[in-house]
C-alpha positions as a Markdown table, in Angstrom:
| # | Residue | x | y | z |
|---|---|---|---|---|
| 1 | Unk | 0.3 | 2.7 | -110.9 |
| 2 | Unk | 0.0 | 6.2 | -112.9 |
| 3 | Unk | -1.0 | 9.8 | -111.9 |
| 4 | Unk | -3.9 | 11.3 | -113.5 |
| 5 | Unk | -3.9 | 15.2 | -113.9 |
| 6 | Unk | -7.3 | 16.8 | -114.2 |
| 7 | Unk | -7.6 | 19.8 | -116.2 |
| 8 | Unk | -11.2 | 21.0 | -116.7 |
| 9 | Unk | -13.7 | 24.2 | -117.3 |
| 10 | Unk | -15.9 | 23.1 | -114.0 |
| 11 | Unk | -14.9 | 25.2 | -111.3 |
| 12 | Unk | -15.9 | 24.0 | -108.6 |
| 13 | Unk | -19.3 | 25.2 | -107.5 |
| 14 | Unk | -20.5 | 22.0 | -108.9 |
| 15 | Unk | -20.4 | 18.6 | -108.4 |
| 16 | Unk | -18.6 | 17.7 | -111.9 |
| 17 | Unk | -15.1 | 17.2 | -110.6 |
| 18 | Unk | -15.9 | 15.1 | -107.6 |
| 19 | Unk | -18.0 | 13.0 | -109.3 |
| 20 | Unk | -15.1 | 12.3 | -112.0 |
| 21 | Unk | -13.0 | 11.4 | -109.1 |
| 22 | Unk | -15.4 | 9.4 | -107.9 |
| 23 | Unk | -15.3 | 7.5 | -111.2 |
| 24 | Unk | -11.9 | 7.0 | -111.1 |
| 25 | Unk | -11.4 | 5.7 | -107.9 |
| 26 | Unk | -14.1 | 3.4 | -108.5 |
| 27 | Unk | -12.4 | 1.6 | -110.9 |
| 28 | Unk | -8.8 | 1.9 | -109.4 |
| 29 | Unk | -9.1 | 3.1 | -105.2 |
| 30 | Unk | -5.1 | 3.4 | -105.2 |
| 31 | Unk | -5.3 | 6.4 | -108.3 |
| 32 | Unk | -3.4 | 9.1 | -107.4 |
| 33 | Unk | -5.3 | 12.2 | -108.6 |
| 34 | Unk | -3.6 | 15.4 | -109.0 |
| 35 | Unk | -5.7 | 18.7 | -109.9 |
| 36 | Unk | -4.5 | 20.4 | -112.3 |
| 37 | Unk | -6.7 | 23.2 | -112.8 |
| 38 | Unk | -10.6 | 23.3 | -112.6 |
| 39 | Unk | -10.7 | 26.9 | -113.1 |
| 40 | Unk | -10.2 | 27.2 | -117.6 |
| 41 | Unk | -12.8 | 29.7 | -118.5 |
| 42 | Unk | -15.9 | 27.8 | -119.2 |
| 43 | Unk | -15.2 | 26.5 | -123.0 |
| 44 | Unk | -12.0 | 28.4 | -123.4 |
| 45 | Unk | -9.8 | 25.4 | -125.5 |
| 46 | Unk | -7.1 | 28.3 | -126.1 |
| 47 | Unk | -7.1 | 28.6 | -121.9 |
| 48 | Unk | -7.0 | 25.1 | -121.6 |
| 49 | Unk | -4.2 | 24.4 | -124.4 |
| 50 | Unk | -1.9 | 26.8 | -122.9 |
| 51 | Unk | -2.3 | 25.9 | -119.8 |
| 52 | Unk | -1.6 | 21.7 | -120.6 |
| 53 | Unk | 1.4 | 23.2 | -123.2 |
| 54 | Unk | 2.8 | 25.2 | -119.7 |
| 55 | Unk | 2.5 | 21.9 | -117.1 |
| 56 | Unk | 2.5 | 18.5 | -118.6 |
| 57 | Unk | 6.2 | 18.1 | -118.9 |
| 58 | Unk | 6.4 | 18.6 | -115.3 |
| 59 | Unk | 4.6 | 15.8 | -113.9 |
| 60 | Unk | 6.4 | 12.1 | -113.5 |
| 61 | Unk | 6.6 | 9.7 | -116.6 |
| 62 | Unk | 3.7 | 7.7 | -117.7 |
| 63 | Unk | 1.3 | 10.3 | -116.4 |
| 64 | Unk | -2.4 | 10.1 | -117.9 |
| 65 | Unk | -3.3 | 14.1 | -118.0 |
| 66 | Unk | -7.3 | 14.1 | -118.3 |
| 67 | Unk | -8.3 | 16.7 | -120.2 |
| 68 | Unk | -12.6 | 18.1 | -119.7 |
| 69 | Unk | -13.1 | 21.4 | -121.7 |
| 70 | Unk | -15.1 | 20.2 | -124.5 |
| 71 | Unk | -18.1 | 22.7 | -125.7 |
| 72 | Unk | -18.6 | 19.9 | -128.2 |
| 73 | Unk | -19.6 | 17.3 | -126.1 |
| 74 | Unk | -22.4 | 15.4 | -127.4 |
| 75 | Unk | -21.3 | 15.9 | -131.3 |
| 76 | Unk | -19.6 | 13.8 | -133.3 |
| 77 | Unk | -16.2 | 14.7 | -132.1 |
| 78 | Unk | -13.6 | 12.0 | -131.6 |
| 79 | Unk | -12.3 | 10.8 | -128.2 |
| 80 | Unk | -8.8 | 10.5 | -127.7 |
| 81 | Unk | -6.4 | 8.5 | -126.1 |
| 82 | Unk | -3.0 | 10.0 | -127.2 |
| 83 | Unk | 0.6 | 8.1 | -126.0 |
| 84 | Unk | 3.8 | 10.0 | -126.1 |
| 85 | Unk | 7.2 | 9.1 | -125.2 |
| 86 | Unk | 6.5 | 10.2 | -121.7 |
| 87 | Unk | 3.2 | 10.5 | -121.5 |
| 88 | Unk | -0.6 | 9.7 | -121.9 |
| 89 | Unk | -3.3 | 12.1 | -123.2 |
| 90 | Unk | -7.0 | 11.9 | -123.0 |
| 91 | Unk | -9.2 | 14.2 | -124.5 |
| 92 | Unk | -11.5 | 15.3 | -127.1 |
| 93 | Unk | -10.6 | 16.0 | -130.2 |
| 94 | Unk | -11.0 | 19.6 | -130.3 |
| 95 | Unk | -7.3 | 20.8 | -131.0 |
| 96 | Unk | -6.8 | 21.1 | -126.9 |
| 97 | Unk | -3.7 | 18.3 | -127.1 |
| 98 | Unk | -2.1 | 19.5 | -130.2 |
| 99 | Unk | 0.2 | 22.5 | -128.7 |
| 100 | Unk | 1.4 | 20.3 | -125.9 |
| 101 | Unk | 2.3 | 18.0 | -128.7 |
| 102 | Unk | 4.1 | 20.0 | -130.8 |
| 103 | Unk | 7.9 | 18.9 | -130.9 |
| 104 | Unk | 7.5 | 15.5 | -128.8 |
| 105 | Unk | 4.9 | 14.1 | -131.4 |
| 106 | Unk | 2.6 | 11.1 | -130.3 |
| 107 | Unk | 3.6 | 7.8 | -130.8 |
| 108 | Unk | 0.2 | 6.0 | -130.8 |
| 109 | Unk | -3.6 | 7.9 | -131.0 |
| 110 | Unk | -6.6 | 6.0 | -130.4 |
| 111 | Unk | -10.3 | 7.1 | -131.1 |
| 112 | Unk | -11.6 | 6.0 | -128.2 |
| 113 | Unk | -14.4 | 3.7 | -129.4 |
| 114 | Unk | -15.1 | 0.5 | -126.8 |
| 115 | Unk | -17.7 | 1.3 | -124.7 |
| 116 | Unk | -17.2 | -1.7 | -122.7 |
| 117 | Unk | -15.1 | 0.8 | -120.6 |
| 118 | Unk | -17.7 | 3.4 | -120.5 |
| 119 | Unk | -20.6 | 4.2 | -117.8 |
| 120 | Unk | -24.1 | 3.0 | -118.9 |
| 121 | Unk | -25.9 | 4.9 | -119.9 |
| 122 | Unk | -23.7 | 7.7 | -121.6 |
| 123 | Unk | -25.4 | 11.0 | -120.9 |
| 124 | Unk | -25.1 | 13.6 | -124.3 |
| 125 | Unk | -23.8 | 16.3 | -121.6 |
| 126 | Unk | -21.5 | 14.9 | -119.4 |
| 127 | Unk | -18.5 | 13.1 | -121.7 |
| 128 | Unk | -16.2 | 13.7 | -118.6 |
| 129 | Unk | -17.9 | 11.0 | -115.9 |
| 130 | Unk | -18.5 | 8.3 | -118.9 |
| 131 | Unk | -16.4 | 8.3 | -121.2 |
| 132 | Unk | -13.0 | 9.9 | -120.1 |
| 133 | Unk | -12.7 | 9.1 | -116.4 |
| 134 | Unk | -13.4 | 5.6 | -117.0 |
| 135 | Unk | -10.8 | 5.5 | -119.5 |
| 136 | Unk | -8.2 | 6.9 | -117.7 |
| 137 | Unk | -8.8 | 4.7 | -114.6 |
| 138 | Unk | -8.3 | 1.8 | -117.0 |
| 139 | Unk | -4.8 | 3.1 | -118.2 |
| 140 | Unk | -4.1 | 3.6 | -114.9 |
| 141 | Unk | -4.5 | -0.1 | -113.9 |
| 142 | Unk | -2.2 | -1.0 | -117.0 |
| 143 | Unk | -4.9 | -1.2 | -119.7 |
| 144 | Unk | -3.2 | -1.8 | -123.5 |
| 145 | Unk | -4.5 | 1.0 | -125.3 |
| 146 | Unk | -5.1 | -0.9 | -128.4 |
| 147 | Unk | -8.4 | -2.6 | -126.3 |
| 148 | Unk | -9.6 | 1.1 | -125.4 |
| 149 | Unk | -10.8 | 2.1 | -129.5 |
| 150 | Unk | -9.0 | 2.1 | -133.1 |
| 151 | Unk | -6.0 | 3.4 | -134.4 |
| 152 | Unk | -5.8 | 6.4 | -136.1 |
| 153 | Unk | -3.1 | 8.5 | -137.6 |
| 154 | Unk | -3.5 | 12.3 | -136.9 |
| 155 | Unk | -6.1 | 14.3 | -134.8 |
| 156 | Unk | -7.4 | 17.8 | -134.7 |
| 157 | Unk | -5.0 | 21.0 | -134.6 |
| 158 | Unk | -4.8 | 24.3 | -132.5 |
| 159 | Unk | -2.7 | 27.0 | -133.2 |
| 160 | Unk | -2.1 | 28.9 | -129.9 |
| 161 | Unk | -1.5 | 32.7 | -131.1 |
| 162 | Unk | 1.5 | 33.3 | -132.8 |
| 163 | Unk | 4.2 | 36.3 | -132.2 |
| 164 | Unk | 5.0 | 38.6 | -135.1 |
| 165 | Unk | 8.0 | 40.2 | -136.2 |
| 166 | Unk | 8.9 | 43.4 | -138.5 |
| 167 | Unk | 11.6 | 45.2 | -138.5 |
| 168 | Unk | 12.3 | 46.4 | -135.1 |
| 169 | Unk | 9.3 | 45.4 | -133.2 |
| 170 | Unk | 8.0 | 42.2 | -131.8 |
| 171 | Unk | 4.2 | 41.5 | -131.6 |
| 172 | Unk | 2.8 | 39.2 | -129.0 |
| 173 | Unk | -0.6 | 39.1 | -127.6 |
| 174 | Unk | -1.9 | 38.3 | -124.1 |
| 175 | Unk | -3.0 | 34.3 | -123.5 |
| 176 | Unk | -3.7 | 34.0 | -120.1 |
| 177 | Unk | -4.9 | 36.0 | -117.0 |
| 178 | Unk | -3.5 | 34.1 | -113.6 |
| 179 | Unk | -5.5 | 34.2 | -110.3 |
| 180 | Unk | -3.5 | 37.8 | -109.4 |
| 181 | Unk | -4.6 | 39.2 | -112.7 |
| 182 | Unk | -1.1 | 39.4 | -114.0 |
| 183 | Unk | -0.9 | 39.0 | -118.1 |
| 184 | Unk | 0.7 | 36.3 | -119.5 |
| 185 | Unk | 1.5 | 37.1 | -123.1 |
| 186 | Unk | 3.0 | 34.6 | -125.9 |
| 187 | Unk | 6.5 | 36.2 | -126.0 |
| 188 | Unk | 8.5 | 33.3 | -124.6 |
| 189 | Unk | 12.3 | 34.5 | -123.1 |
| 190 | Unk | 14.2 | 33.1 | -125.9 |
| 191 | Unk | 11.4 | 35.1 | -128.6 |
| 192 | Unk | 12.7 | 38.3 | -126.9 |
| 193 | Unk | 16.5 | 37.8 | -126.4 |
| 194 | Unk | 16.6 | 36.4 | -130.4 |
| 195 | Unk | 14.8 | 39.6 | -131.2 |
| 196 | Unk | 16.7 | 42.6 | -128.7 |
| 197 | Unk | 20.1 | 40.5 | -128.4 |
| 198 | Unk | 22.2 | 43.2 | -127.0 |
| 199 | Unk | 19.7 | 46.7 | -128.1 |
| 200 | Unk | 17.7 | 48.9 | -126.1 |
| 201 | Unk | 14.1 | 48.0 | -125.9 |
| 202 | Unk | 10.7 | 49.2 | -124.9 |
| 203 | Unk | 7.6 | 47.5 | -124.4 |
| 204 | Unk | 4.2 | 48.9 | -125.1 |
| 205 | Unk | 0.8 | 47.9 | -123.8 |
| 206 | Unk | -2.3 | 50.3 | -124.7 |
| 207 | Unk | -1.1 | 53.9 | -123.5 |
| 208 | Unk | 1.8 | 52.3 | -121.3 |
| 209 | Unk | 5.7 | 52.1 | -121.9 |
| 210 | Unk | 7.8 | 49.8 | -120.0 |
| 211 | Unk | 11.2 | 50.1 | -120.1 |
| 212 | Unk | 13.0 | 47.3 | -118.3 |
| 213 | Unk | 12.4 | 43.9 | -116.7 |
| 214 | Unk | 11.7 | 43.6 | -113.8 |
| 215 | Unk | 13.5 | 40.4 | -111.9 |
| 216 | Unk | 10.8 | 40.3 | -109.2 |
| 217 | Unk | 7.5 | 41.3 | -108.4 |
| 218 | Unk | 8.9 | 43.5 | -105.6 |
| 219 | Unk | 10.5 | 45.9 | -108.6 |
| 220 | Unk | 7.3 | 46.9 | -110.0 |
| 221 | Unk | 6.7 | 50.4 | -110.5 |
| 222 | Unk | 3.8 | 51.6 | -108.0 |
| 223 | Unk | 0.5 | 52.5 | -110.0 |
| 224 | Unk | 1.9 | 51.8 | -113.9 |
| 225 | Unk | 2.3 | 48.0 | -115.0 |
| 226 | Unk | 6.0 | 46.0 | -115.3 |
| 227 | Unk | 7.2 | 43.7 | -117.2 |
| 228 | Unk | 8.9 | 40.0 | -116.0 |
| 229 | Unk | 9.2 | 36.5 | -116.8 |
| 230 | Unk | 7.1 | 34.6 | -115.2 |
| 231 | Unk | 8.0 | 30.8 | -113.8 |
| 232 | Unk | 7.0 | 29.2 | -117.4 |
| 233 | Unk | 9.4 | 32.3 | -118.9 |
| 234 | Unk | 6.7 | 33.6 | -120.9 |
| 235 | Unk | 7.0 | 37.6 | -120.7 |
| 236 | Unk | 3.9 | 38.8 | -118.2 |
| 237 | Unk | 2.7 | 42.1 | -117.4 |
| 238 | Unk | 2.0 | 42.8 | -113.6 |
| 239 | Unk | 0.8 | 45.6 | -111.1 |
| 240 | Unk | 2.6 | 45.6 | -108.3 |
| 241 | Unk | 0.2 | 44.0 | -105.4 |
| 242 | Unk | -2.3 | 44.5 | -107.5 |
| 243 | Unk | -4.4 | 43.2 | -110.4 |
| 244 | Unk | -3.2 | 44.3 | -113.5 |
| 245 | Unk | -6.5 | 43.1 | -114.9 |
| 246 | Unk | -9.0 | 44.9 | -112.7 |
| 247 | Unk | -7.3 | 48.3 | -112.3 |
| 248 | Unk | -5.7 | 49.0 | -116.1 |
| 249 | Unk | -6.7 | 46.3 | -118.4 |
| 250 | Unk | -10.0 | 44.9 | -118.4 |
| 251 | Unk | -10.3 | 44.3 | -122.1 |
| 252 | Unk | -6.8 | 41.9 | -122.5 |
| 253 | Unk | -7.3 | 41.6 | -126.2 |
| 254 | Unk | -4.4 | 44.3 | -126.7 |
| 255 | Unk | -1.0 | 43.6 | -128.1 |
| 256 | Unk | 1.8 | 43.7 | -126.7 |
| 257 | Unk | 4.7 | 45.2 | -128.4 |
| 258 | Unk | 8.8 | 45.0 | -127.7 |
| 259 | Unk | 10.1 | 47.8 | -129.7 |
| 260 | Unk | 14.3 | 47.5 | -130.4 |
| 261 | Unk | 16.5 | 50.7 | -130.8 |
């Protein structure tokens, strides 16, 4: 018996999610379902990417992690079903899988093509209840992957946003925006101890320097945004009991610079 993780762009207004549960359980009644995240911003693959890249790793072995944010559905992208060491992967083909499989590389990827484990008929609009929660309820009962579609060799990449380097700054941008409105940014803890080692620093964000980091969200500087590492050490800019977001930084595409001295 495996876990399936559920990461989609459905909120949950609608009825989307619980009818892919509903799927699922169908097929398998003793799935245990764990949500993810329903809340990606509607078709945001970059959101969704990061967010998979941040968790996956943290769920037990042979996990399926089902993957809905696909403002392709319909086309002619590929479905996948993606094995790893640890893990299985399915998804569409739209670069969503690729940064979570950077390093740990997948052993076996399927283009899921049987559609003797699909729902009839397949709607154009809603891949998620036909397609991949049937699929993933059929791994979870111990289906071979090899009866689920063909074998393919490489599928579709994403590259998350890099950080840049010159002389004696760092460059990252902001990738996420958590439920407090705190900024996630792409400068991981290792990018920024490589680049300071032992130097003075400051970090700049629009008209705002910060010049330390803070250990907890209790340190933050009252009315002007801090810097800390958040629980996937990524560097994050916060507002102390506040939303960093709503009260200094509605527009988050800004860079984020670490400047050495």
């Amino acid at each position: 018996m495996r876990f399936i993780s559920l990461l989609t762009d459905f909120g949950n207004k609608d009825n989307f999610v619980g009818v892919i549960k509903g799927v699922i359980l169908k097929i398998n009644p003793q799935a245990k379902i764990i949500d993810l995240s329903h809340n990606v911003t509607p078709q945001n693959i970059f959101e969704a990417a990061f967010l998979l890249k941040s968790s996956f790793k943290y769920f037990p072995k042979d996990t399926i992690h089902l993957v809905v944010v696909d403002p392709g559905v319909g086309s002619k992208r590929r479905k996948l079903l993606v094995k790893t060491k640890d893990y299985y992967f399915v998804a569409p083909d739209n670069g969503v899988l690729s940064p979570a499989l950077k390093g740990g590389g997948p052993k076996k990827i399927v283009e899921i093509t049987n559609d003797r484990y699909f729902l009839k008929p397949v709607s154009d609009t809603f891949h998620g209840r036909d397609v991949f929660a049937p699929v993933a309820a059929h791994l979870s009962l111990g289906k071979r992957i090899g009866a689920l579609g063909r074998r393919i060799e490489t599928i579709k990449h994403l590259a998350l946003p890099l950080t840049r380097r010159l002389k004696n700054k760092l460059i990252g941008k902001i990738v996420y925006v958590d439920h407090f409105g705190n900024l996630v940014t792409n400068i991981t803890r290792a990018d920024f101890a490589d680049f300071i080692k032992d130097r003075g620093f400051k970090i700049h964000i629009a008209n705002y320097q910060i010049n330390k980091i803070s250990r907890s969200y209790e340190e933050g500087e009252k009315g002007r945004p801090s810097a800390i590492f958040d629980s996937f050490d990524n560097l994050e800019i916060f507002l102390g009991q506040a939303s960093a977001k709503e009260r200094l930084f509605p527009d988050t595409d800004i860079s984020v610079e670490v400047l050495k001295y």
